[in-house]
C-alpha positions as CSV (number, residue, x, y, z in Angstrom):
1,X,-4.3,13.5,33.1
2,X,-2.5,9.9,33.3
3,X,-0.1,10.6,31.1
4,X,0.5,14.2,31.9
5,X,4.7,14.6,31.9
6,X,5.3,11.8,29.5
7,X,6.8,13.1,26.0
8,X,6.3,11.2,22.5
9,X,8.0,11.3,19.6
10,X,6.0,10.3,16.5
11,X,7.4,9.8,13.5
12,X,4.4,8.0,12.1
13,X,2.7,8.5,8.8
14,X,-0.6,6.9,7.8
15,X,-3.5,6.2,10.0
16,X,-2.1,3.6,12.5
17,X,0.3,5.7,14.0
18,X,-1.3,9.6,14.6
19,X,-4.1,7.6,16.0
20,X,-1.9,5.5,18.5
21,X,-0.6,8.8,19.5
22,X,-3.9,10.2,19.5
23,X,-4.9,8.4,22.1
24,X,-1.9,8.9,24.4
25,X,-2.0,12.8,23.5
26,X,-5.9,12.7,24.9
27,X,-4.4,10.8,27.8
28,X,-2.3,13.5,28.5
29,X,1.2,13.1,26.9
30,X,2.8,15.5,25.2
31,X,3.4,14.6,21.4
32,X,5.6,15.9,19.0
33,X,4.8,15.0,15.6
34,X,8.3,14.4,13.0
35,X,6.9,15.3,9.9
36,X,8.6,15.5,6.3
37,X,8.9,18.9,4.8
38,X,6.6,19.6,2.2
39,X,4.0,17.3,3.0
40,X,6.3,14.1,1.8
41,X,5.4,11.9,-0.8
42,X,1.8,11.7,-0.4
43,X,1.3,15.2,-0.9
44,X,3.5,15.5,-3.5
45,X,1.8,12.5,-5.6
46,X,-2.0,13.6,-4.6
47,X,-1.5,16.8,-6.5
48,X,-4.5,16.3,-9.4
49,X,-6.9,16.0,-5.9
50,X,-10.3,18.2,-6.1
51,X,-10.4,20.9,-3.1
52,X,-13.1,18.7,-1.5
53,X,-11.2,15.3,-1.8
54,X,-8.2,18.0,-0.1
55,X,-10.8,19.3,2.5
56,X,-12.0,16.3,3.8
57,X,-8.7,14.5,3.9
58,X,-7.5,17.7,6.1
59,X,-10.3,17.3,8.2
60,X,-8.9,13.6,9.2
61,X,-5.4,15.1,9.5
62,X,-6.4,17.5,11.9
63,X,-8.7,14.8,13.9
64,X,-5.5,12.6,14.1
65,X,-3.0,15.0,15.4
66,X,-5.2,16.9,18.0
67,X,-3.6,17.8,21.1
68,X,0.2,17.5,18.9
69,X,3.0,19.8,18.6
70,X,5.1,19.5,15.9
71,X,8.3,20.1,13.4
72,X,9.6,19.6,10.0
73,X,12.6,17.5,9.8
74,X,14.5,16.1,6.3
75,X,16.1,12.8,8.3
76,X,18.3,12.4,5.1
77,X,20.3,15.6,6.5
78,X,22.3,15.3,9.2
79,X,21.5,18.5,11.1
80,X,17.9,17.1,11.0
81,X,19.5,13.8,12.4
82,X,21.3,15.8,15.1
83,X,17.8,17.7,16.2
84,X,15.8,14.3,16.3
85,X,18.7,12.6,18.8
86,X,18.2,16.1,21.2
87,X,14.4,15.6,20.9
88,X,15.2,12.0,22.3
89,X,17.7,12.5,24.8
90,X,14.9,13.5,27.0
91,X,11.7,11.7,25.7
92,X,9.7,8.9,27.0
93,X,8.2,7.1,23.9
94,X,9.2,6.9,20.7
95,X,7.0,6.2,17.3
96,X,7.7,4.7,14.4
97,X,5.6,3.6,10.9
98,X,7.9,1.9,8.7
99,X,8.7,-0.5,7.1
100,X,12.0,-2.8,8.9
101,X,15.1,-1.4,7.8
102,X,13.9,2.4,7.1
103,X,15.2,3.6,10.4
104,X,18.3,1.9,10.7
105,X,18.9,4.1,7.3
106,X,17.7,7.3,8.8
107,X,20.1,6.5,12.1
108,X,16.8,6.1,14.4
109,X,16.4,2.6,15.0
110,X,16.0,1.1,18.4
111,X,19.3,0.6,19.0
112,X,20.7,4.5,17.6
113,X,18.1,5.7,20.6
114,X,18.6,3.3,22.6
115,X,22.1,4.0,22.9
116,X,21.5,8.1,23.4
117,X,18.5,7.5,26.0
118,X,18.3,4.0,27.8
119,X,14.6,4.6,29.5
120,X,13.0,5.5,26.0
121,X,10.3,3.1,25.1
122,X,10.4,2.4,21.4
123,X,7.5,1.5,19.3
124,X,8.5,0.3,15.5
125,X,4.5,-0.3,14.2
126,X,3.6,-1.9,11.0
127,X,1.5,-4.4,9.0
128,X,3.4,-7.7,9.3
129,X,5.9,-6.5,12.2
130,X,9.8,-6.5,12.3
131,X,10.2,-10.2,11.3
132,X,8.5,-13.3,9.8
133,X,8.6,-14.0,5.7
134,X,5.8,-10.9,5.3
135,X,7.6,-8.4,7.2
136,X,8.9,-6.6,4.2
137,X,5.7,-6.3,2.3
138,X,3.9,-3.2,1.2
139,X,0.2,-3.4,2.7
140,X,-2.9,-1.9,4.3
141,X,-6.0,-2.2,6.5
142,X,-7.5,-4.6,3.8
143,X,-4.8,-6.8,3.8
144,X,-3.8,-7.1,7.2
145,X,-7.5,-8.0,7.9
146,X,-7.1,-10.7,5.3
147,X,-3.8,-12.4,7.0
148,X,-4.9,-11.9,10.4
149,X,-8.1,-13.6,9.7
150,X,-10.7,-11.5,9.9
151,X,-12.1,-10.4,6.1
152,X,-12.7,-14.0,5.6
153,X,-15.4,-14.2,8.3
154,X,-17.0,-10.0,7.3
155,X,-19.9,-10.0,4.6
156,X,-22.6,-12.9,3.6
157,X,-23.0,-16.5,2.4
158,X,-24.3,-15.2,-1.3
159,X,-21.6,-12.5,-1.8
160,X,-18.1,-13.1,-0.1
161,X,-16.2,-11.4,2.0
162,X,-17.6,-7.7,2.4
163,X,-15.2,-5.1,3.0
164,X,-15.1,-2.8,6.2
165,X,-13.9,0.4,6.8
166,X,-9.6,0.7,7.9
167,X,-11.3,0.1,11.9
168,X,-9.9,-3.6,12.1
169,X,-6.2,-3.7,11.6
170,X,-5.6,-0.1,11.2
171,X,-7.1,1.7,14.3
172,X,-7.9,-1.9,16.6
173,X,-5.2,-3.9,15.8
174,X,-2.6,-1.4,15.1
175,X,-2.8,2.4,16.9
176,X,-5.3,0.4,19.5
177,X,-2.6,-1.8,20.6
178,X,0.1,0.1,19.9
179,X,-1.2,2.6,22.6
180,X,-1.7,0.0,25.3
181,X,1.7,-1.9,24.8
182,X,3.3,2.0,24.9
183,X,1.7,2.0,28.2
184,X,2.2,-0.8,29.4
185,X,5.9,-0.7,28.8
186,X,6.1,2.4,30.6
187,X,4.5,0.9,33.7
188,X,7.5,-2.0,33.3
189,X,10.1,1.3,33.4
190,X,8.8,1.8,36.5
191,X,10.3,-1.5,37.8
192,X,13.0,-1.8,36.0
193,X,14.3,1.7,34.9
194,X,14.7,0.6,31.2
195,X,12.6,1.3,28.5
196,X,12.5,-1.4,26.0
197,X,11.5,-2.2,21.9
198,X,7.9,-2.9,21.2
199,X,7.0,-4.6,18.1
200,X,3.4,-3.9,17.0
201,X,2.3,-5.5,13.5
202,X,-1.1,-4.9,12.7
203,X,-1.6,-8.0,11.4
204,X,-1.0,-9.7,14.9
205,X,-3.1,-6.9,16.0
206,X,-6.2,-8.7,14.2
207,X,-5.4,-12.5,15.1
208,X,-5.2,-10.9,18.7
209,X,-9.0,-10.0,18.2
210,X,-10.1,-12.7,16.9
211,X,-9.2,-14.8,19.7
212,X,-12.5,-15.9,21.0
213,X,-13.2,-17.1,17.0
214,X,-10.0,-18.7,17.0
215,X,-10.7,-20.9,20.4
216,X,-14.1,-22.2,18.9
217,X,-12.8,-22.7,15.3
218,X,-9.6,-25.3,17.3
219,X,-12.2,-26.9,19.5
220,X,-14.8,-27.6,16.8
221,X,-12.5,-28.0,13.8
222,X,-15.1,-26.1,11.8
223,X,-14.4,-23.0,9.5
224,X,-16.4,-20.4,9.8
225,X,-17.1,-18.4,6.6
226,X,-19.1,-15.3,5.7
227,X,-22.4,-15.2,6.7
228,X,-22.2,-18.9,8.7
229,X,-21.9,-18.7,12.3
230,X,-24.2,-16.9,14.8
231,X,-22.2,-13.7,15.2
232,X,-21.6,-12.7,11.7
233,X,-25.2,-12.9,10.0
234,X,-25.5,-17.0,10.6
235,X,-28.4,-16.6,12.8
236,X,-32.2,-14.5,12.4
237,X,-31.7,-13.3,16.5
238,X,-28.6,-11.7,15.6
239,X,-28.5,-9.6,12.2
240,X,-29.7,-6.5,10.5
241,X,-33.2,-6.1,8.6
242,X,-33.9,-3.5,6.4
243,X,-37.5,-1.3,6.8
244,X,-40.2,-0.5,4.6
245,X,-38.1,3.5,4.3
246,X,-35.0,1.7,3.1
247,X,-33.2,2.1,6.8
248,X,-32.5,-0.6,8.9
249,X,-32.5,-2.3,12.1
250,X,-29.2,-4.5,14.3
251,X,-31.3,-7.2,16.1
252,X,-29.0,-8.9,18.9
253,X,-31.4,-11.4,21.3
254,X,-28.9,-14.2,21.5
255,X,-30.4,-14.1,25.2
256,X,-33.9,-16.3,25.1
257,X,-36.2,-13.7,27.1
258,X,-35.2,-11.2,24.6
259,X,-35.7,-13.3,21.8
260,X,-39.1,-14.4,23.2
261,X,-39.7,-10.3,24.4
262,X,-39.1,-9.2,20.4
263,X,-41.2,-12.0,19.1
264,X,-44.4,-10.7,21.2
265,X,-43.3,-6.8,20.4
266,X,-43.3,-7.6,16.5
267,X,-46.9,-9.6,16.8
268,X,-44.6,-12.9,15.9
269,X,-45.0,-15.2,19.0
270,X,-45.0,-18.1,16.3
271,X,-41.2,-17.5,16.0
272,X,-40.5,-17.9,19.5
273,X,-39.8,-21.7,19.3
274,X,-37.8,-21.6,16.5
275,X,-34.4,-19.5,17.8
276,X,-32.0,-22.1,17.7
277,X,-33.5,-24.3,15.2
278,X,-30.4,-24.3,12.6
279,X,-33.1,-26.5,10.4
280,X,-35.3,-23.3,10.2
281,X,-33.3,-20.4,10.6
282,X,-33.3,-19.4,7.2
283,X,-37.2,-19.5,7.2
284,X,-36.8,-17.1,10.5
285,X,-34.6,-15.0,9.0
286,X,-37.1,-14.6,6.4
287,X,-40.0,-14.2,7.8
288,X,-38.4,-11.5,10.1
289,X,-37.3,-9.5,6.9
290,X,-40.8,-9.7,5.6
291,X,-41.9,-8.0,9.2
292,X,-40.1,-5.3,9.5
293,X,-40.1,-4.4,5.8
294,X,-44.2,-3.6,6.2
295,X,-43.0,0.3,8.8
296,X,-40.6,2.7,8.7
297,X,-37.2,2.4,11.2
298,X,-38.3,5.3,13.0
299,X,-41.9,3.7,13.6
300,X,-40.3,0.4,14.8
301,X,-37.8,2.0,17.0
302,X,-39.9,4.3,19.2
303,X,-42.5,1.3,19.8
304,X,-39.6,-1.0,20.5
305,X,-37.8,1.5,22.8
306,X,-40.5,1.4,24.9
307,X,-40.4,-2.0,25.7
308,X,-37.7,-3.3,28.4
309,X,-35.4,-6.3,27.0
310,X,-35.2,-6.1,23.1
311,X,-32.0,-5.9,21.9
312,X,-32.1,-3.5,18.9
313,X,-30.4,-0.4,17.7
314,X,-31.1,1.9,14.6
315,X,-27.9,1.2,12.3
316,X,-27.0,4.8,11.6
317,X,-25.5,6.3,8.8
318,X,-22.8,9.1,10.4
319,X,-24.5,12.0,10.8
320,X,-27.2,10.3,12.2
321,X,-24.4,8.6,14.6
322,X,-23.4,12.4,15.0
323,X,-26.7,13.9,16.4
324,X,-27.7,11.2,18.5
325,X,-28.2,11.9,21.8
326,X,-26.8,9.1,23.4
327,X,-23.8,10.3,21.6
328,X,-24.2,13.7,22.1
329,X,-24.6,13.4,26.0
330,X,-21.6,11.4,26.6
331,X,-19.8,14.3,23.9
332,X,-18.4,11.8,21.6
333,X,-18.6,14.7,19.2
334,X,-17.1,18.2,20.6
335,X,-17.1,21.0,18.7
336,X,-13.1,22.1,19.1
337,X,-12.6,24.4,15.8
338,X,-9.7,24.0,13.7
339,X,-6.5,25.4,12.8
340,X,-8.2,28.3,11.0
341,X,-10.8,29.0,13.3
């Protein structure tokens, strides 16, 4: 494993974090997870939860801190303090979720570790990072997505923004890159013997996506808003279209020849001409609605399938996502167990 030999400590909380270390556990690393006796605050203030709203936030938990180790430390104590500087004397990475300030008051801050182990690489992770005039705000996935750019661009022309699931800033921008800045820091310790502070905010984390968006929006001067551009619903050759059973369709033929190749599949040659004709593309977009609303998903995909450059997919609710085969023979899902068998 790449990472085999290389010990983490995390002493992350929500989302961001355990996935960050996730990823560098799955690498190889071995991770020990800091956690707060009891559960911590969360646990304490979800305590009116049903046992299914319990179960299935478990279930995450358990997803999250795979391939883990951990141990129960009260940082306000001082013993505890004592055990997390042993822990670090020897480790590689350290992990952190808070916000600035926090660690400095629980002794662990950069320069606390720093101090007791000089080739630890230290990760502080957060929404708005350790400076700047947001820095100390309370926040999550929503909006660091709305800062970094991104929510204003998600969701269509008629109803606003639309709201994704925490992928964006929380797993992309944040445990995403926190994960390859860990690593790539550790590669730099390799030159230099010194580990070094890295600053993720998962704010930046977004902006850092949307670079490509970004380039066009400073070269053309023109904000792009929901539903507007090609890439985010603007355009008929790339968007989804719901079928006659209520399930739907992602169409992406940006590429002419698949555009044309669709058009002659659907029985809808007449649309050929009209790709990038802005003037028309709401009549497109319509008249492609009204075609694939007359058969069922299934009944468009398997005739479609069969047919060599057509850019479509079956938008799949997740356990359709979980018993696809595609998925299934690349084992995106395993079956591991859990803690209680």
């Amino acid at each position: 494993m790449a990472l085999q030999g290389i010990k983490v400590i995390d002493l992350t909380r929500l989302a961001p974090g355990p996935y960050c270390t996730m990823v560098l556990g799955d690498l190889g690393a071995d991770v020990i997870r800091v956690e707060e006796p009891g559960g911590g605050r969360m646990a304490r203030e979800r305590g009116g939860e049903s046992d299914a709203t319990q179960a299935r936030r478990r279930s995450a938990f358990n997803a999250l801190n795979r391939n883990k180790r951990s141990i129960a430390l009260n940082l306000k104590n001082d013993d505890a303090r004592d055990v997390l500087n042993k822990l670090c004397r020897d480790a590689d990475v350290f992990i952190e979720g808070f916000r600035p300030g926090v660690v400095s008051r629980l002794g662990c801050d950069y320069e606390s570790l720093k101090a007791i182990n000089p080739r630890l690489v230290y990760c502080s992770l957060s929404g708005y990072g350790q400076d700047g005039p947001y820095s100390d705000l309370v926040g999550h996935d929503i909006n660091y997505i709305s800062v970094g750019g991104a929510l204003g661009v998600i969701g269509s022309q008629e109803g606003g923004p639309s709201i994704p699931m925490n992928i964006i800033a929380d797993f992309a921008g944040g445990g995403l890159h926190a994960a390859m800045a860990i690593m790539a820091a550790l590669i730099a310790r390799t030159h230099t013997g010194q580990g070094q502070m890295v600053d993720i905010a998962m704010s930046d984390g977004v902006g850092y996506l949307m670079a490509s968006m970004l380039s066009e929006y400073f070269v053309s001067g023109t904000v792009p808003t929901p539903g507007s551009v090609t890439l985010n619903g603007g355009a008929p050759y790339y968007n989804v279209y719901r079928c006659k059973d209520g399930k739907y369709l992602s169409v992406g033929c940006i590429e002419p020849w698949f555009w044309s190749t669709l058009c002659r599949a659907i029985d809808r040659e007449d649309l050929i001409d009209g790709q990038f004709d802005s003037a028309n593309s709401e009549r497109v977009l319509s008249e492609l609605r009204s075609t694939f609303a007359q058969r069922n998903r299934e009944d468009w995909w398997v005739d479609l399938r069969a047919i060599d450059n057509i850019a479509v997919a079956k938008v799949y609710s997740l356990d359709e996502m979980a018993n696809d085969p595609q998925n299934i023979q690349r084992k995106m899902i395993v079956d591991a167990g859990t803690l209680n068998g």
